[in-house]
C-alpha positions as CSV (number, residue, x, y, z in Angstrom):
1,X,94.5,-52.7,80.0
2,X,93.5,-50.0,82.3
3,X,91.8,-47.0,81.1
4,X,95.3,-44.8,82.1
5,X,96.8,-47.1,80.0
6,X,94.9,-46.7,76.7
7,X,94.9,-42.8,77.3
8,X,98.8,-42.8,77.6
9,X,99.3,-45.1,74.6
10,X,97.1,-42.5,72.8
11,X,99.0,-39.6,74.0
12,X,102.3,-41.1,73.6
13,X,101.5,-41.9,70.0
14,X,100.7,-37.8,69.1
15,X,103.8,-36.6,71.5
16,X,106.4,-39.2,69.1
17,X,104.8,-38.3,65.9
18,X,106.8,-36.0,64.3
19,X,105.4,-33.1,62.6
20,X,105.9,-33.1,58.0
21,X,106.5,-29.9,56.5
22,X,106.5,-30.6,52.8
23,X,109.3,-29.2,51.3
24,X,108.2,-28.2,48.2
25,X,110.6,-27.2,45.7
26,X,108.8,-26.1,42.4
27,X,109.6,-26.9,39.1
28,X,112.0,-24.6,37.2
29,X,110.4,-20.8,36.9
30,X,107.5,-21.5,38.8
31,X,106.0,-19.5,41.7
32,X,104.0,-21.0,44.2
33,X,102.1,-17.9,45.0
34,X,98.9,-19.0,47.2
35,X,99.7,-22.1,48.4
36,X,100.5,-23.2,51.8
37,X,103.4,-25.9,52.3
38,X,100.7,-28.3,52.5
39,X,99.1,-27.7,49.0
40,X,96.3,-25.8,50.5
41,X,95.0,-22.9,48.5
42,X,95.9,-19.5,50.7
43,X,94.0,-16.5,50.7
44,X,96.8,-14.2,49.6
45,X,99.9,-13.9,47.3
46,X,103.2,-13.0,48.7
47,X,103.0,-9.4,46.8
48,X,99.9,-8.5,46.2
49,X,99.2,-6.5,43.1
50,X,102.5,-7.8,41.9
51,X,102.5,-9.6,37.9
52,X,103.4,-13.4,38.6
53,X,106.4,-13.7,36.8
54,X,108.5,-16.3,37.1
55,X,111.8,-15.9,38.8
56,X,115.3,-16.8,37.9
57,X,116.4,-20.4,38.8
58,X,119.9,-21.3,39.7
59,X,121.7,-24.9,39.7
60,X,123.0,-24.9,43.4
61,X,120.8,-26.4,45.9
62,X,122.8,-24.5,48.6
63,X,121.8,-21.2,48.7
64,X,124.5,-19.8,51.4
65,X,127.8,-21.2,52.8
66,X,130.0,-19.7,55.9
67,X,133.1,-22.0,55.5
68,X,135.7,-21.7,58.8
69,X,134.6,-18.1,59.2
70,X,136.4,-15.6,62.3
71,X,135.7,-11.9,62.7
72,X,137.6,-10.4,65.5
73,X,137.2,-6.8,67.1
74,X,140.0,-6.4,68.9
75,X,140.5,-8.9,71.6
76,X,137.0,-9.9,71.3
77,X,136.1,-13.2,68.8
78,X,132.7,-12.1,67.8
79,X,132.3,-15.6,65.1
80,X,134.8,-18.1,65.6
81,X,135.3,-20.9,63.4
82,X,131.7,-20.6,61.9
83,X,130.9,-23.3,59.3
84,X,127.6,-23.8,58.1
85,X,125.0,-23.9,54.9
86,X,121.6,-22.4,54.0
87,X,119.3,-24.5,51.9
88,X,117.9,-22.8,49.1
89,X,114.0,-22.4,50.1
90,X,113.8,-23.2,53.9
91,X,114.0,-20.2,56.6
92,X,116.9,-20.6,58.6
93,X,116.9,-19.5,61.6
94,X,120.2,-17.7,63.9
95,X,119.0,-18.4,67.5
96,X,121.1,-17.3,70.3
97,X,121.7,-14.7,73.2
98,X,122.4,-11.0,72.7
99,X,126.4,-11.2,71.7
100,X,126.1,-14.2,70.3
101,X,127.4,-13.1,67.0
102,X,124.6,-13.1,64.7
103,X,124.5,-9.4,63.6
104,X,128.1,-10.5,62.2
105,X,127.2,-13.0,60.6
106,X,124.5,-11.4,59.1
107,X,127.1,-8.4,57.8
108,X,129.4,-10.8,56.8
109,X,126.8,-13.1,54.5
110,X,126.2,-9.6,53.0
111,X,129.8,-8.5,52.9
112,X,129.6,-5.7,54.9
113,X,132.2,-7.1,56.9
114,X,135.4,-8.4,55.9
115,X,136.1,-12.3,57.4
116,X,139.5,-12.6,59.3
117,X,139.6,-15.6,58.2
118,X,137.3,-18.6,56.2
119,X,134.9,-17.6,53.0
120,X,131.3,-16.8,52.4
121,X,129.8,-18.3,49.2
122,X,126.2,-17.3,47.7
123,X,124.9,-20.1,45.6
124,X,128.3,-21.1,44.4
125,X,128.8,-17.9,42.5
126,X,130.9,-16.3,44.8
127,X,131.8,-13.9,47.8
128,X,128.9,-11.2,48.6
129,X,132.1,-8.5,48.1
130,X,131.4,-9.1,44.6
131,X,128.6,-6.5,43.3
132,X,126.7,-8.7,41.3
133,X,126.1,-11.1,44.0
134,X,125.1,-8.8,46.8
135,X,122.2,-7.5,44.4
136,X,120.9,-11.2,44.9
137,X,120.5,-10.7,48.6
138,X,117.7,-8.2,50.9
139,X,118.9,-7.6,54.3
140,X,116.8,-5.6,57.7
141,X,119.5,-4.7,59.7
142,X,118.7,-5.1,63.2
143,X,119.4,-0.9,63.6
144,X,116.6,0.4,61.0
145,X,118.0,1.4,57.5
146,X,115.4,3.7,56.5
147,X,114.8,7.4,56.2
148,X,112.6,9.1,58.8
149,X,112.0,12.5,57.0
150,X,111.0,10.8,53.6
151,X,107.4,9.0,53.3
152,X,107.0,6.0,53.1
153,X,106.7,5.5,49.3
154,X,109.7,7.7,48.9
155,X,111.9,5.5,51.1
156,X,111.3,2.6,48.5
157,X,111.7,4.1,45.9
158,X,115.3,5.6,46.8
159,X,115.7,1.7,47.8
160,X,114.8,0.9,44.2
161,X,116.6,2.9,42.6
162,X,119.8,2.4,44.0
163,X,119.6,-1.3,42.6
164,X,118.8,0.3,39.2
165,X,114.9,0.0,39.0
166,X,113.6,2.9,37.0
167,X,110.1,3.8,35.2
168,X,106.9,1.5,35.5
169,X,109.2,-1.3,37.2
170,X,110.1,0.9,39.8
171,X,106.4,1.9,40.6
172,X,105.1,-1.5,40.6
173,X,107.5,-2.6,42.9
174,X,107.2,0.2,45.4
175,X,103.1,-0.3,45.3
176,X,103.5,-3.8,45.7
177,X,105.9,-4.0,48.8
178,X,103.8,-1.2,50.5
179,X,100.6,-3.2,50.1
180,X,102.6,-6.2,50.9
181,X,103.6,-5.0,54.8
182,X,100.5,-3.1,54.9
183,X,101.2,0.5,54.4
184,X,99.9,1.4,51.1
185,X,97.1,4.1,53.3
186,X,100.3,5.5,55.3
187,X,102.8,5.4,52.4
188,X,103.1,9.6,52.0
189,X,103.4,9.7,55.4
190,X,106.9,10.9,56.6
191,X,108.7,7.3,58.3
192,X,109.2,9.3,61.5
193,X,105.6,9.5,62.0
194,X,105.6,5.9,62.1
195,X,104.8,3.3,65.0
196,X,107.6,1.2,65.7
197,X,106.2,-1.5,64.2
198,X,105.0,0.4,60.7
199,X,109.0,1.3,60.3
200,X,110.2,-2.4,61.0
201,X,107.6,-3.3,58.7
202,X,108.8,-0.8,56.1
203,X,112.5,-1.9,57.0
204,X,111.0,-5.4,55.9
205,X,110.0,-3.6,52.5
206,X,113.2,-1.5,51.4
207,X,114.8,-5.4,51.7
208,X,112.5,-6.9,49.3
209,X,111.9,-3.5,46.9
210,X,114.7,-5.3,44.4
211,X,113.1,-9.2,45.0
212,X,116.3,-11.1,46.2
213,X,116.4,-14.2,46.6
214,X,118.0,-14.4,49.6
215,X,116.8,-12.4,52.5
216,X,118.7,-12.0,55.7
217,X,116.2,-10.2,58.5
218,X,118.5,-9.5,62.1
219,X,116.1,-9.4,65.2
220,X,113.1,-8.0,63.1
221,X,110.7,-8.0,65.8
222,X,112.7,-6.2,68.2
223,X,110.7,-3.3,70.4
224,X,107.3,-4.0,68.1
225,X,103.6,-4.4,69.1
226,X,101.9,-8.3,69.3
227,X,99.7,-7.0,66.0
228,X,102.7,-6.0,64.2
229,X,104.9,-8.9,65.6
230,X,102.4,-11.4,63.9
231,X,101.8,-9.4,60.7
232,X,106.1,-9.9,60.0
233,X,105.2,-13.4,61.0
234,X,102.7,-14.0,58.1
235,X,105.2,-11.6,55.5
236,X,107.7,-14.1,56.1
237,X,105.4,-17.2,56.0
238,X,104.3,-15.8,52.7
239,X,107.6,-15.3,51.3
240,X,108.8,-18.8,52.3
241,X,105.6,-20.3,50.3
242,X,107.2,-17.8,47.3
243,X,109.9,-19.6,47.7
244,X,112.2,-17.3,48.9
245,X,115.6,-18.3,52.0
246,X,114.9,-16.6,54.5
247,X,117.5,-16.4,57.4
248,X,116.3,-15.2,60.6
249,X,118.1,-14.2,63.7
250,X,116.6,-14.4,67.0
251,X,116.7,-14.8,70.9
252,X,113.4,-15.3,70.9
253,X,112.3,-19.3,71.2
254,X,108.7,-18.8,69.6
255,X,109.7,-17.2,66.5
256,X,112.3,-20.0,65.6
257,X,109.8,-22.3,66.6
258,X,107.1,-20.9,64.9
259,X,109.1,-19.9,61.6
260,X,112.0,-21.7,61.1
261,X,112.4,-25.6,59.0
262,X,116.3,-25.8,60.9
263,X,117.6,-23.9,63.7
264,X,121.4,-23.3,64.5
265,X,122.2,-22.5,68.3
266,X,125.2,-20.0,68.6
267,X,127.0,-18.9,71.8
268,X,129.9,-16.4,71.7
269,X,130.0,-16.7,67.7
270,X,130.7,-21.0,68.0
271,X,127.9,-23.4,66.4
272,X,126.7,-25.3,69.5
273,X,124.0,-27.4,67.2
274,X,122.3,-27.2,63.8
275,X,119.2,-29.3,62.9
276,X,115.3,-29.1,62.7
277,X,113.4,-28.8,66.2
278,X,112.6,-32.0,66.5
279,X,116.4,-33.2,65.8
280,X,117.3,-30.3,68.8
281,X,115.1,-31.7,70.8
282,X,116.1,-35.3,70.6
283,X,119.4,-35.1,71.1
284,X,119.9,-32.5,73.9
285,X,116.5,-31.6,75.1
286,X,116.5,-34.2,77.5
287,X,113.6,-36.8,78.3
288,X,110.4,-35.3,78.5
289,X,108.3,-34.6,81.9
290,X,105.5,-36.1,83.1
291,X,103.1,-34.0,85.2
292,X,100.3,-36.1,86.9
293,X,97.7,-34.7,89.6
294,X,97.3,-37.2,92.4
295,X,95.5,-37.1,95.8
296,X,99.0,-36.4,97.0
297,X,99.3,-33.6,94.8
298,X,101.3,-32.5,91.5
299,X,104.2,-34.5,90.5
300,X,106.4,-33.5,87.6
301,X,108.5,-36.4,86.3
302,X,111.3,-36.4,84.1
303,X,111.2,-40.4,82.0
304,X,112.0,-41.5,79.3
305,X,108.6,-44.4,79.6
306,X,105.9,-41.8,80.4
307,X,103.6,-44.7,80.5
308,X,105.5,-46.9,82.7
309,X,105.7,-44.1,85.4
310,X,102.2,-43.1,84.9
311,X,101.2,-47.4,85.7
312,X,103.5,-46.8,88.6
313,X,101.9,-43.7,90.2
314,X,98.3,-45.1,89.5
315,X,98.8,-48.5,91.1
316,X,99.7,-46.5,94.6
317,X,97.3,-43.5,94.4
318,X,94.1,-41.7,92.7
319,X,95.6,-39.9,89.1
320,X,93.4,-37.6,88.4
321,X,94.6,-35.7,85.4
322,X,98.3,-35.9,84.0
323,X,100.2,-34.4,80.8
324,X,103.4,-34.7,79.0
325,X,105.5,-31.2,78.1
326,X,108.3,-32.3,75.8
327,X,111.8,-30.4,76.3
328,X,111.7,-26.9,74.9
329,X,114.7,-24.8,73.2
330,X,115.4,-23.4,76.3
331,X,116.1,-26.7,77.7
332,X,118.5,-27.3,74.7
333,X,120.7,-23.7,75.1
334,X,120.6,-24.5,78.8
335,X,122.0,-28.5,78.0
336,X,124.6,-26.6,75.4
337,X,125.7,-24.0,77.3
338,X,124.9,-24.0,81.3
339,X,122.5,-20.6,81.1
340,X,119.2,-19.7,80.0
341,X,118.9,-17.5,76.5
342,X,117.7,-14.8,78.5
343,X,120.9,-14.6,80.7
């Protein structure tokens, strides 16, 4: 066996294997504050300063259900025949253009919209219209819903009180969700002093102030800085390992990539696929490419038998170096829909 061969038999072995994520769901009332998915000990807590107490549990596995759902404007469909379910303790993510419909999906899972048709269900207890559900669920709207002539500190606290948090609680909660998105040294500061990225960041916090269980963040990193981009990354990292659902819209391939355990594709409010990446990728990503530097030059490949076409190439010609990219999500949107996510 040539030495191509034994390198592309290595390679092809790492590009198949499929990445575990250990879904860890705990044992009733427990917290898995400072471990990673992988049972690695992490160097911070979802809240810091925040007592560890443990949280309600709840029977249903499913955390969220959009059953048939259509909201029209007018002439315009904006989510048309929606049907799908959230997991309770995986991030979810929404990925699609800008007018796909997920901002109205996101109101409606939080009933701030009224379906024309089909149901939304939280954890089998019922429709977010009903009060008592809804105070289960945290959104960031996409359009920031804080305050810019009140501080920091006084933003959350208005947050928490209008979810009935009062006293000690309430101060607590406030400390810990400023030190939390890091703003506890800017917290008197009035929020239109802020960085763009300090007030999605705060936005982040006035959705968590009341500790839902179910957190719905539209577009958070939307107009905000790389450092500020990454530190919502690890907030949202952190809450998964609390074991929170987290269900994240985006148009932006990295962030479901990077955050999400299952991805739904939307286009003009229709589900065009649902799975984990790897499930995406295999059934609409297309074969992978082959790129292989030759004395003729670079050749970029699409096969399904890398190594085949690799033993092909190297019986006619010098390879000097080759690599396999697998398909991306933009491959898949383009596959589902005829147009790049950027269109």
């Amino acid at each position: 066996m040539t030495m191509i061969s034994v390198a592309m038999r290595h390679f092809t072995r790492r590009f198949e294997a499929r990445e575990c994520k250990a879904r860890r769901f705990e044992a009733p009332g427990f917290k898995a504050r400072g471990f990673s998915r992988s049972g690695r000990k992490s160097h911070h807590s979802s809240l810091p300063g925040e007592p560890q107490t443990a949280r309600a549990v709840y029977p249903h596995r499913t955390m969220l259900t959009f059953a048939n759902l259509r909201k029209c404007y007018g002439s315009l469909t904006a989510v048309d025949n929606l049907s799908l379910s959230v997991r309770r303790g995986e991030v979810f993510g929404l990925l699609g253009p800008n007018g796909a419909g997920k901002s109205t999906a996101v109101g409606l899972a939080v009933g701030l919209l009224e379906p024309d048709a089909g149901q939304v269900v939280i954890e089998g207890l019922g429709a977010p219209t009903d009060r008592r559900v809804r105070a289960r669920l945290g959104v960031a709207p996409q359009g920031l819903a804080i305050y810019d002539l009140l501080s920091g500190y006084e933003n959350l606290r208005f947050f928490g009180q209008v979810y009935g948090i009062t006293g000690a609680a309430l101060d607590r909660r406030v400390a810990a969700c400023l030190a939390f998105v890091g703003l506890s040294d800017r917290a008197r500061e009035q929020a239109g002093t802020y960085s763009g990225g300090m007030k999605r960041r705060l936005n982040l916090a006035a959705a968590l102030v009341h500790e839902p269980d179910l957190l719905l963040l539209d577009e958070p990193t939307v107009g905000v800085d790389p450092q500020s981009r990454n530190a919502i990354f690890d907030n949202i990292e952190a809450l998964n390992r609390d074991g929170r659902t987290v269900i994240y819209t985006t148009h932006y391939m990295e962030e479901a990539e990077r955050l999400c355990d299952r991805i739904a594709i939307v286009e003009r409010g229709r589900l065009l696929a649902l799975g984990t990446l790897d499930e995406l990728l295999a059934a609409h990503g297309g074969p992978p490419t082959l790129v292989v530097n030759t004395t003729n030059g670079e050749s970029r490949l699409q096969t399904s038998d890398p190594l085949a076409e690799l033993n092909r190439l190297a019986a006619s010609t010098t390879v000097h170096d080759f690599h396999v990219e697998r398909p991306t999500l933009e491959q898949v949107f383009l596959h589902l829909t005829g147009r790049s996510l950027r269109d």
